[in-house]
Backbone as a printed PyTorch tensor [residue, N CA C, xyz], in Angstrom:
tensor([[[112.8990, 148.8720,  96.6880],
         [111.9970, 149.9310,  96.3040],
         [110.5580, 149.4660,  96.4650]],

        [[109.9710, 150.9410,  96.5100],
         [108.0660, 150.0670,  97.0430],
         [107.6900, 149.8100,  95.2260]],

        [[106.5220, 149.6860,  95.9510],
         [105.8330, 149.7610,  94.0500],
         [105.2030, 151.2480,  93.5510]],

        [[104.9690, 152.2190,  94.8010],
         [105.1250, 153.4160,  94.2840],
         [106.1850, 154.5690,  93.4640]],

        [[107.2460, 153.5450,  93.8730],
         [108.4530, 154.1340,  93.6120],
         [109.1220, 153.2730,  92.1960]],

        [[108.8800, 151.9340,  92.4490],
         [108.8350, 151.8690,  90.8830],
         [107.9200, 152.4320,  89.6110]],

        [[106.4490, 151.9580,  90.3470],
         [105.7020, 153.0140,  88.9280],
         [106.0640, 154.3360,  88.6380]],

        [[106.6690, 155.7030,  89.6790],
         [106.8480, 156.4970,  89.0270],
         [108.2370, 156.4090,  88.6550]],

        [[108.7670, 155.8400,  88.8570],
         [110.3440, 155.5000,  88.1520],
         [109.8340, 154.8830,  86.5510]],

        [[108.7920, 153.9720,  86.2360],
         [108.4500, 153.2460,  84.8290],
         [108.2810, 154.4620,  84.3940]],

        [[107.1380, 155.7320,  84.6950],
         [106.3130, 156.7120,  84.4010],
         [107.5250, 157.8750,  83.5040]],

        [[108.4570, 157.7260,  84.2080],
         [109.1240, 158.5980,  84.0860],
         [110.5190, 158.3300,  83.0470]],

        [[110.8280, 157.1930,  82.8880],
         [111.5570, 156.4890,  81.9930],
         [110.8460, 156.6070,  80.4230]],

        [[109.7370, 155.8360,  80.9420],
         [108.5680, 156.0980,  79.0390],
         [108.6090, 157.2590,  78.9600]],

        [[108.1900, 158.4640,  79.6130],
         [108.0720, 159.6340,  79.2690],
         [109.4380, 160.1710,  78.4270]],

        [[110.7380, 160.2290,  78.9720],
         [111.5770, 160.7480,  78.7370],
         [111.9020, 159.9040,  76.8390]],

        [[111.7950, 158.7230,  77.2550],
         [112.4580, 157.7480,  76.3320],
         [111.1240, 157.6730,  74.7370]],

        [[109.9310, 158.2570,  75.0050],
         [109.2040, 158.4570,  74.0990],
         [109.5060, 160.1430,  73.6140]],

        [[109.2460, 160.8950,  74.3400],
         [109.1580, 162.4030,  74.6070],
         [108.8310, 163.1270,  72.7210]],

        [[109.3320, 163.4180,  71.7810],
         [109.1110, 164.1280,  71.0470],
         [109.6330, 163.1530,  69.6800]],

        [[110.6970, 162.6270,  69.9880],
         [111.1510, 161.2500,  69.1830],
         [112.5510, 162.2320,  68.1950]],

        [[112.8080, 163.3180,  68.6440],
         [113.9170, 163.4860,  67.5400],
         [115.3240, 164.1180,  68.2390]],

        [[114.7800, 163.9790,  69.7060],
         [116.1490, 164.1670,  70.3930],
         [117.3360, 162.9690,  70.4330]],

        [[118.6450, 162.9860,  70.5960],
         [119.1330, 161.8090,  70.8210],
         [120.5190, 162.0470,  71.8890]],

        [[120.9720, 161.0990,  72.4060],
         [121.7800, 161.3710,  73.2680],
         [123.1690, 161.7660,  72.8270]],

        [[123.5550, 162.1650,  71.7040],
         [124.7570, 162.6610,  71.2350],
         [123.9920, 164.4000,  71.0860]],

        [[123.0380, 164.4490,  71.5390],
         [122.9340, 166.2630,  71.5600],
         [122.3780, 166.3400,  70.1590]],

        [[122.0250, 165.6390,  69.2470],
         [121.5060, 165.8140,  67.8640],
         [120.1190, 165.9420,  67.7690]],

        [[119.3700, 166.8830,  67.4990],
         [117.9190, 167.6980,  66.7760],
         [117.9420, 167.3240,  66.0120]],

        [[117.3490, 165.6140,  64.8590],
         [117.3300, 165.9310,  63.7120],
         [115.7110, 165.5860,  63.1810]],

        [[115.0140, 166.5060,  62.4930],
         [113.2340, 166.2900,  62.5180],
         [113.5190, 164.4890,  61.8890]],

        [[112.5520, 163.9650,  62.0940],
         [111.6010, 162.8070,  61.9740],
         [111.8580, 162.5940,  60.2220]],

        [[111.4990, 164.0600,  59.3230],
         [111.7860, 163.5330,  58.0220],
         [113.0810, 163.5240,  57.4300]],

        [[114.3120, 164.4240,  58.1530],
         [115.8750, 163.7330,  57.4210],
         [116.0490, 162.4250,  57.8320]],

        [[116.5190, 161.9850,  56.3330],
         [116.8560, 160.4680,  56.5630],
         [118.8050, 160.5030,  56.4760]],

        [[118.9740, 161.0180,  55.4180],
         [120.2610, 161.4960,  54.6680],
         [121.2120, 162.7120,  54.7960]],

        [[122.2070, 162.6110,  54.7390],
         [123.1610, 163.5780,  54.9930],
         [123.7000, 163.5430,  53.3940]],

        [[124.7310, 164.7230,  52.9230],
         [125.7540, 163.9890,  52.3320],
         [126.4050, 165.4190,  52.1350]],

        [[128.0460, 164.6160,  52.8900],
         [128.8280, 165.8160,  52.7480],
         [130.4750, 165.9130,  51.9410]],

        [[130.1960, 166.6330,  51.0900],
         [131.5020, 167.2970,  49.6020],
         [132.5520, 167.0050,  50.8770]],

        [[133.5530, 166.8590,  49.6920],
         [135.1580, 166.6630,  49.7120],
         [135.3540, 168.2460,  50.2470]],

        [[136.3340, 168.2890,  51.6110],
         [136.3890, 169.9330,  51.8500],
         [138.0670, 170.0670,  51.2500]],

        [[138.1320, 170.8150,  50.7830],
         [139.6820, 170.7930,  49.5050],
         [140.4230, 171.8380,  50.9030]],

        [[141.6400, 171.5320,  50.4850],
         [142.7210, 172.4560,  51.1190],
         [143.1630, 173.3610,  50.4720]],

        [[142.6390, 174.8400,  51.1060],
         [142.8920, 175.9080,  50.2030],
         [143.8130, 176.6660,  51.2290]],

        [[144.6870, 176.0230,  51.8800],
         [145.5270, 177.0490,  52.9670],
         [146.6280, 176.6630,  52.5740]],

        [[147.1480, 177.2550,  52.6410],
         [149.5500, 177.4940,  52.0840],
         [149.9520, 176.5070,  52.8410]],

        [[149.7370, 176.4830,  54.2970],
         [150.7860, 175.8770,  54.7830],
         [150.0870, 174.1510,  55.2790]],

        [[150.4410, 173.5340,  56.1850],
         [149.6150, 172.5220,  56.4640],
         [150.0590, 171.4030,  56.0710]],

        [[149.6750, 169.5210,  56.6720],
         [150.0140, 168.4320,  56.5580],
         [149.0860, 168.4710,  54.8250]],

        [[149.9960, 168.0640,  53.7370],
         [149.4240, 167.4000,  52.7830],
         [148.0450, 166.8760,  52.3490]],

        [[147.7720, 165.9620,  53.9490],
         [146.9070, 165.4570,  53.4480],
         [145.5800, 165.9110,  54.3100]],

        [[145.2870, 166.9610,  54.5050],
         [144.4990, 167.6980,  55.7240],
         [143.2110, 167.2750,  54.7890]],

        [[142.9660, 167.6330,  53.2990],
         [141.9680, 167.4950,  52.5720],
         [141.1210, 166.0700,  53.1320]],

        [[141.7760, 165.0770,  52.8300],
         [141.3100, 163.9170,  52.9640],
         [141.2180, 163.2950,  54.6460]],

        [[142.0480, 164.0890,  55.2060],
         [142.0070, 163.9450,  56.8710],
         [140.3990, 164.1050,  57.7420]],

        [[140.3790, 165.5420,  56.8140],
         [139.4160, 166.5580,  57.4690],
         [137.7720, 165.7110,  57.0790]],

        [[137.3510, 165.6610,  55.6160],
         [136.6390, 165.1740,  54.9570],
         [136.4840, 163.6680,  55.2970]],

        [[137.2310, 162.6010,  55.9280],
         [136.7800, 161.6430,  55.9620],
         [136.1990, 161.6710,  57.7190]],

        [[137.1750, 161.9770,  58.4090],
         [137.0360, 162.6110,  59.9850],
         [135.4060, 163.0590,  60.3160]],

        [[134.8660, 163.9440,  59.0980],
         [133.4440, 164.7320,  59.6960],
         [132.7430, 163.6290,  59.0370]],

        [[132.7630, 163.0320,  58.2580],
         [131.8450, 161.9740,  57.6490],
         [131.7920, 160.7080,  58.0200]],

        [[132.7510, 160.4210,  59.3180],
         [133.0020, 159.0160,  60.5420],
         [132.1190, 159.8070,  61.0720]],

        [[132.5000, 161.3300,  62.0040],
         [131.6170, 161.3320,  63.2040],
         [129.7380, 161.8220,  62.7240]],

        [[129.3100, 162.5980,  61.8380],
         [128.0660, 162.2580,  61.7480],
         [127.6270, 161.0190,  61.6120]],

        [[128.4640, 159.7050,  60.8910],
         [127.5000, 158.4950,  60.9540],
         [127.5480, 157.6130,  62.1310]],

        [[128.8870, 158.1500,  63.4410],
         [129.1520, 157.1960,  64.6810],
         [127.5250, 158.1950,  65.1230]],

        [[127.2930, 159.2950,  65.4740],
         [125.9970, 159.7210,  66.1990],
         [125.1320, 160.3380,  65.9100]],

        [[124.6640, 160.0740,  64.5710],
         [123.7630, 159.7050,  64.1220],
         [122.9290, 158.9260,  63.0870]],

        [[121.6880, 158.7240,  63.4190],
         [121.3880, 157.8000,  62.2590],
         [120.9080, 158.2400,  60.7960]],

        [[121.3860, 159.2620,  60.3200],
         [121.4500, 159.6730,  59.2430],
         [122.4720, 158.7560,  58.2110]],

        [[121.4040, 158.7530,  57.0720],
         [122.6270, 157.9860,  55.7530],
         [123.5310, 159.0250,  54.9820]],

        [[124.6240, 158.5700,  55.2150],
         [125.3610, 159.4730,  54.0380],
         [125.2560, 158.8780,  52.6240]],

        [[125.1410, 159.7080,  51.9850],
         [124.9980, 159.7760,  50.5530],
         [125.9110, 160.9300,  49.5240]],

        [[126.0510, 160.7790,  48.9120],
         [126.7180, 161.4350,  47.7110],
         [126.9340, 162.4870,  47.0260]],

        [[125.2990, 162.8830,  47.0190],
         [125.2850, 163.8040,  46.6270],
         [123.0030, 164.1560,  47.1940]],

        [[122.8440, 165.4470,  46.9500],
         [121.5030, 166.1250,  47.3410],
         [120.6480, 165.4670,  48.5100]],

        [[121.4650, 165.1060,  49.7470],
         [121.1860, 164.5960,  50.9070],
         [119.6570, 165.5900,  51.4030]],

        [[119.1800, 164.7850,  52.6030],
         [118.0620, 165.9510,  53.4620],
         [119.4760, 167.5970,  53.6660]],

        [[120.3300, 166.9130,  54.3490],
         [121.2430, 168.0090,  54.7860],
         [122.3940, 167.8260,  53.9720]],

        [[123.1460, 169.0210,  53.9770],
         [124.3470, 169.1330,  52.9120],
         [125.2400, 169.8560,  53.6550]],

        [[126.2570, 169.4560,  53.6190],
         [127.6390, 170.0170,  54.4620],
         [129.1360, 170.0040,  53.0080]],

        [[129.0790, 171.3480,  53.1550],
         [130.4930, 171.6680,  51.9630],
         [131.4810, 172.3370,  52.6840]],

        [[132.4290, 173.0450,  52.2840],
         [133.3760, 173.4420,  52.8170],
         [134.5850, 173.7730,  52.1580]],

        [[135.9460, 174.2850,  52.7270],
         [137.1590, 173.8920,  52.6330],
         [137.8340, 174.1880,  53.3430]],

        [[139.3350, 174.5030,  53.5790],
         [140.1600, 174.4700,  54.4100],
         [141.0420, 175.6660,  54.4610]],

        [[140.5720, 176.9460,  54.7810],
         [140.6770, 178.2070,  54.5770],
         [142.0480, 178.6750,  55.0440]],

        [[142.3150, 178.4360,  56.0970],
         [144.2330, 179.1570,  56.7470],
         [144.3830, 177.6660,  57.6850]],

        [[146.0050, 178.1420,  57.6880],
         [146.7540, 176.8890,  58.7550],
         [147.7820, 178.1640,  58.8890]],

        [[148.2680, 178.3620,  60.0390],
         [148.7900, 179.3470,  60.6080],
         [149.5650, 178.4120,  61.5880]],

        [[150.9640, 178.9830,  62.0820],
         [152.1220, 178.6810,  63.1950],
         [152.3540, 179.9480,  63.4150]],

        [[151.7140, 180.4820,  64.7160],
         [152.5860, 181.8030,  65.4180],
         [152.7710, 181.9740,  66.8740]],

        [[154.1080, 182.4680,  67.1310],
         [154.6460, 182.5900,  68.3480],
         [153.9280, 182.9830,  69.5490]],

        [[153.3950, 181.7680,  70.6000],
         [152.8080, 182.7470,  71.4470],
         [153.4700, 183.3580,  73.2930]],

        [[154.5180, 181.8640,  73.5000],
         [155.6150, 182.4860,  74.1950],
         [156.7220, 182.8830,  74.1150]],

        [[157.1500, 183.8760,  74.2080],
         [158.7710, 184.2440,  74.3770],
         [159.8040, 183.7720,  74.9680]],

        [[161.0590, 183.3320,  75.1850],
         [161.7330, 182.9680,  75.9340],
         [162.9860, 183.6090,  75.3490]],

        [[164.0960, 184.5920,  76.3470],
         [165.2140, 184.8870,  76.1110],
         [166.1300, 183.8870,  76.1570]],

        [[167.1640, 184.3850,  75.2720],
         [167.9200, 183.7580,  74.6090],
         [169.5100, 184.0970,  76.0130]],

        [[170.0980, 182.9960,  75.8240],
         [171.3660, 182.7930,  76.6330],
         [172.5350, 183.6010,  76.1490]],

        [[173.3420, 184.1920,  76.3720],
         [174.2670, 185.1270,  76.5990],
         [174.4840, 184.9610,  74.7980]],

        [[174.4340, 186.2710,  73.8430],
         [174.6900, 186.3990,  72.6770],
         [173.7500, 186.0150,  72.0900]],

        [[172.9020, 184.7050,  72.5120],
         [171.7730, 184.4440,  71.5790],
         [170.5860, 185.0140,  71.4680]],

        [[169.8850, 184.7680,  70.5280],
         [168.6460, 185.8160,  70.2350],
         [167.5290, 185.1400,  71.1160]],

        [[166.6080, 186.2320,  71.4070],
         [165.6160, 185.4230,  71.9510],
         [164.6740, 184.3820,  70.9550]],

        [[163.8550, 183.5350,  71.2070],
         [163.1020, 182.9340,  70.7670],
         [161.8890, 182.1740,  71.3910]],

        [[160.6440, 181.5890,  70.1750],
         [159.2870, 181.3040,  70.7010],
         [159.7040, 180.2820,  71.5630]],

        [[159.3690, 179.9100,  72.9590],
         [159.6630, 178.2140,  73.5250],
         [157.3840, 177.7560,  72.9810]],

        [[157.0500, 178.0810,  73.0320],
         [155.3830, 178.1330,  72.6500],
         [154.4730, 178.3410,  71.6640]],

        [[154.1680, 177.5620,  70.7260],
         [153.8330, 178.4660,  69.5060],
         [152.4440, 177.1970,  69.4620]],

        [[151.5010, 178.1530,  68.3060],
         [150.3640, 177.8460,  67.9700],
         [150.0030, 177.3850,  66.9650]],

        [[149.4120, 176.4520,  66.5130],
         [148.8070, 175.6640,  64.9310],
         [147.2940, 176.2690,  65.2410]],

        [[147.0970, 177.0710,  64.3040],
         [145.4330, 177.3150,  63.7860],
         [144.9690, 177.0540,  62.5180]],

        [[143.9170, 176.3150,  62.7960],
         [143.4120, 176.0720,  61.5070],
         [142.3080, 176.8330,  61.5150]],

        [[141.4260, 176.6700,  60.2290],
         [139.8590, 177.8100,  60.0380],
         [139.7350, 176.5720,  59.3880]],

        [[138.0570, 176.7160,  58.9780],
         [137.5420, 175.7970,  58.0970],
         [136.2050, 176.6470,  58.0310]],

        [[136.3200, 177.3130,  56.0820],
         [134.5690, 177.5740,  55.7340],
         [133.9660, 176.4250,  55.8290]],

        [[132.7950, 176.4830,  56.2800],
         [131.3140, 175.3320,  56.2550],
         [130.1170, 175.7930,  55.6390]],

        [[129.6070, 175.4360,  55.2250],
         [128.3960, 175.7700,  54.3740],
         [127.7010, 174.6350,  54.9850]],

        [[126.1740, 174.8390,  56.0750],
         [125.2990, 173.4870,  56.1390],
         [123.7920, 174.2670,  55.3330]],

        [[123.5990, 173.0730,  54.7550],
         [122.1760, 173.5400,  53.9130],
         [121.1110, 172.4960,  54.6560]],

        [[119.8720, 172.7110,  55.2100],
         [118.9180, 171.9060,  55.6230],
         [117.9600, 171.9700,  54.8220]],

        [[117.4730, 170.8880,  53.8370],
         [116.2410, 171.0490,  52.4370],
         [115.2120, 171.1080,  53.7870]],

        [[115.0390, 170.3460,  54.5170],
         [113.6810, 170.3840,  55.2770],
         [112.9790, 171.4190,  55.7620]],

        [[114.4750, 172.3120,  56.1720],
         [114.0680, 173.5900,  57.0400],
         [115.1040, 174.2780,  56.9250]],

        [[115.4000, 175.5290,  55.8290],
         [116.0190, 176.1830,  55.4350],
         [116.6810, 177.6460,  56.6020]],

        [[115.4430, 177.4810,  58.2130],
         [116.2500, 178.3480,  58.6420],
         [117.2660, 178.3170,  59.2530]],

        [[117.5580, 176.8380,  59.7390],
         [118.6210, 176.5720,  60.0720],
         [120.6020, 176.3940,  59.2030]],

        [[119.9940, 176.8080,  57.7320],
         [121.2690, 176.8810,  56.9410],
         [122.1050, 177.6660,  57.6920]],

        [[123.3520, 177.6990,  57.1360],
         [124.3770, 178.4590,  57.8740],
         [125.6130, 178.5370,  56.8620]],

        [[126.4170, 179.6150,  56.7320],
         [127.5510, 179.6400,  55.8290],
         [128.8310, 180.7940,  56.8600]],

        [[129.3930, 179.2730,  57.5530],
         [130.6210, 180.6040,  58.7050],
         [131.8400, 179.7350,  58.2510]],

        [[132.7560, 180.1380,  59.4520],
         [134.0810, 179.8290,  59.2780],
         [134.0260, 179.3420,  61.3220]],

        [[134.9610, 178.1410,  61.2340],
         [135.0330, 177.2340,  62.4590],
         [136.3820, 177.6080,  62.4700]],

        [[137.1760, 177.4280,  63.7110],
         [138.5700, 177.5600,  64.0270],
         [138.9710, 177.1100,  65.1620]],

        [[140.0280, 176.4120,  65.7750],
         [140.5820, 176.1100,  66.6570],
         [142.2650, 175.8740,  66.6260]],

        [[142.1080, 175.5320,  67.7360],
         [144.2190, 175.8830,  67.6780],
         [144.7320, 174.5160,  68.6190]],

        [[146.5680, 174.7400,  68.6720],
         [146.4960, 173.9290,  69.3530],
         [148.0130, 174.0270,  69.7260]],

        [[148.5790, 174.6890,  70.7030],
         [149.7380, 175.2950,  71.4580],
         [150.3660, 173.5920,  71.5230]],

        [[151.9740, 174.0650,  71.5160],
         [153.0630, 173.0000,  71.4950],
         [154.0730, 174.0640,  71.9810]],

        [[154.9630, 173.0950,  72.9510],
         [156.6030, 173.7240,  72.9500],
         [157.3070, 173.0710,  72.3420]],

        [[157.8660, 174.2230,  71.7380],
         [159.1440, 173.5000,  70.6420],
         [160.1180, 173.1960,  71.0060]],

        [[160.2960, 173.4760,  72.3830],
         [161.6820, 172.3070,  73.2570],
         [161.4990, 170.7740,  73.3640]],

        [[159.8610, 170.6020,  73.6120],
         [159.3990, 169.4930,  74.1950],
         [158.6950, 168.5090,  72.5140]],

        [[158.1160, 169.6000,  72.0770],
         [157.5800, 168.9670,  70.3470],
         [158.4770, 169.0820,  69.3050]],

        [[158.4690, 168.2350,  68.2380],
         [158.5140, 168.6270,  66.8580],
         [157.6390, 168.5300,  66.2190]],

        [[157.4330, 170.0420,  65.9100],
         [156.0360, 170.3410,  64.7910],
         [156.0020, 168.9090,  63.9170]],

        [[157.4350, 169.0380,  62.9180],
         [157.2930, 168.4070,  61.4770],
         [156.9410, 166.4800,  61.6640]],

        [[157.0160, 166.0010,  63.4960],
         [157.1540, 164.7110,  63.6120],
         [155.2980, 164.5040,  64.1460]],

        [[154.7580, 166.0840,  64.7770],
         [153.6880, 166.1520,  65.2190],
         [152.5210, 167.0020,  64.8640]],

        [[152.5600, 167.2060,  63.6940],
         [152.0450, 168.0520,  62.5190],
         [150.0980, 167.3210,  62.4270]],

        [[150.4130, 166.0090,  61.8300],
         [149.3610, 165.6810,  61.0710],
         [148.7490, 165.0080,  62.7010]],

        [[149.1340, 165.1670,  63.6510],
         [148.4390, 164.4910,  65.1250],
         [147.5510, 166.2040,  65.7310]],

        [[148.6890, 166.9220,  65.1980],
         [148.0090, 167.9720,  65.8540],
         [146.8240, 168.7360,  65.4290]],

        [[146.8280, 168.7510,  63.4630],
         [145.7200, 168.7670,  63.0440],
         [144.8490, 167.7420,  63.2240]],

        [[144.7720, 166.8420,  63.1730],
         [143.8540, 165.7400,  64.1780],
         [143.4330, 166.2120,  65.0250]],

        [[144.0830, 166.8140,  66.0910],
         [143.6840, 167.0610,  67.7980],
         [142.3740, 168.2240,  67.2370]],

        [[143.1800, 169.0310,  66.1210],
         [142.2090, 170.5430,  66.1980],
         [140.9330, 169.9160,  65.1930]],

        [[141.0070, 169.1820,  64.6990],
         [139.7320, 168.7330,  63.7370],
         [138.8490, 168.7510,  64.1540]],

        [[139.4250, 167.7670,  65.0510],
         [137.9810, 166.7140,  65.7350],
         [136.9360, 168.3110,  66.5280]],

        [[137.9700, 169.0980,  66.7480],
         [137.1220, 170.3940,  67.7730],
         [136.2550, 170.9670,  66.7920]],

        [[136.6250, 171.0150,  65.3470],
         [136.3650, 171.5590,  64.4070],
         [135.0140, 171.3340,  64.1410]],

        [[134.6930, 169.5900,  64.1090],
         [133.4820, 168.7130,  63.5930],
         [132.8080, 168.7700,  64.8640]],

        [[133.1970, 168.8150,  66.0890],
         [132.1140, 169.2860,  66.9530],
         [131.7470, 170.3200,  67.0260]],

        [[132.2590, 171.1300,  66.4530],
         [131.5030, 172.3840,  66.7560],
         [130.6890, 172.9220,  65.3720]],

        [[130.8770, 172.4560,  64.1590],
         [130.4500, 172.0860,  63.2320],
         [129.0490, 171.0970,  63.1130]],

        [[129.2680, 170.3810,  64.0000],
         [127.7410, 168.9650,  64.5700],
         [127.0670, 169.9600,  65.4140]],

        [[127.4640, 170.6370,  65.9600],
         [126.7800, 171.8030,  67.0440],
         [125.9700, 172.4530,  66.5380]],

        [[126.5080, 173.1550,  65.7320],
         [125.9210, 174.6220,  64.7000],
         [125.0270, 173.7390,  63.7250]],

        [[124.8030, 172.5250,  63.6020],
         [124.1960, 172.0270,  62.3420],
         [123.0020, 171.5150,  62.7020]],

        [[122.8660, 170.0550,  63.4810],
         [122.0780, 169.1910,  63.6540],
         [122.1580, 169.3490,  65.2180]],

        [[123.0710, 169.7850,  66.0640],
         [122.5040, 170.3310,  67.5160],
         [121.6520, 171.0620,  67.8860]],

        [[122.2090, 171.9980,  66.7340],
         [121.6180, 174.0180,  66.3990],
         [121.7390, 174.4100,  67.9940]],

        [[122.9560, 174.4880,  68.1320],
         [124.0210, 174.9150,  68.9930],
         [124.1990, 176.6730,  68.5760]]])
């Protein structure tokens, strides 16, 4: 490379890598004055579901805000506040498959949905609060799966969609 082509290559590196100071490369907006997060136990208020979804869900979103970003979690009256709970867990049929001479038909395809209310509160900047409901799913064949052996993997699979899109709507402002 010449040396024209490195200086605007330096020029352009500082620029980006100084720029406003509160962007970061996990997609996170968070202003200059949150230091702290701290986000409530989200309780399991749905019928059906792995046991331990409460403590699944709740420890799961409180790994991934502190893997990307540098916010402290804390306990309680954080800059930002994230509450919640664990609203429906649903299994319903979404392919059909007929059944062999006398037998009934039945699902070969079915669906795990979960919901999750969120409540995010921002003390810094209140217009970004938000109080919705997140949801995702997550199709299995029941020739090929067993729900009851692949239950607590599959709420896993749908979580994690859950807390990103949850990190989105919050500190992306997605």
């Amino acid at each position: 490379m010449n040396s024209k082509t490195c200086s605007l290559l330096l020029i352009l590196v500082t620029l980006l890598s100084n720029g406003c100071g509160v962007y970061s490369f996990t997609g996170a907006s968070i202003s200059p004055e949150v230091k702290t997060i701290s986000i409530s136990t989200f309780y399991n208020n749905a019928a059906l579901g792995p046991s331990n979804m409460s403590v699944l869900f709740t420890e799961s979103i409180k790994d991934y805000f502190q893997q990307n970003t540098s916010l402290e979690l804390v306990d309680s009256n954080g800059d930002l506040q994230i509450e919640g709970f664990i609203s429906n867990y649903t299994i319903t049929p979404v392919a059909a498959t007929a059944g062999s001479a006398g037998q009934p038909d039945f699902s070969a395809l079915s669906r795990v949905t979960i919901t999750v209310s969120a409540s995010y509160i921002n003390v810094q900047d209140p217009t970004f609060d938000f109080d919705k409901s997140f949801s995702f799913f997550r199709d299995f064949n029941e020739n090929q799966e067993d729900l009851t052996a692949n239950e607590e993997a599959f709420a896993e699979e749908i979580f994690d969609q859950i807390i990103l899109d949850i990190f989105n709507a919050s500190v992306a402002n997605w």
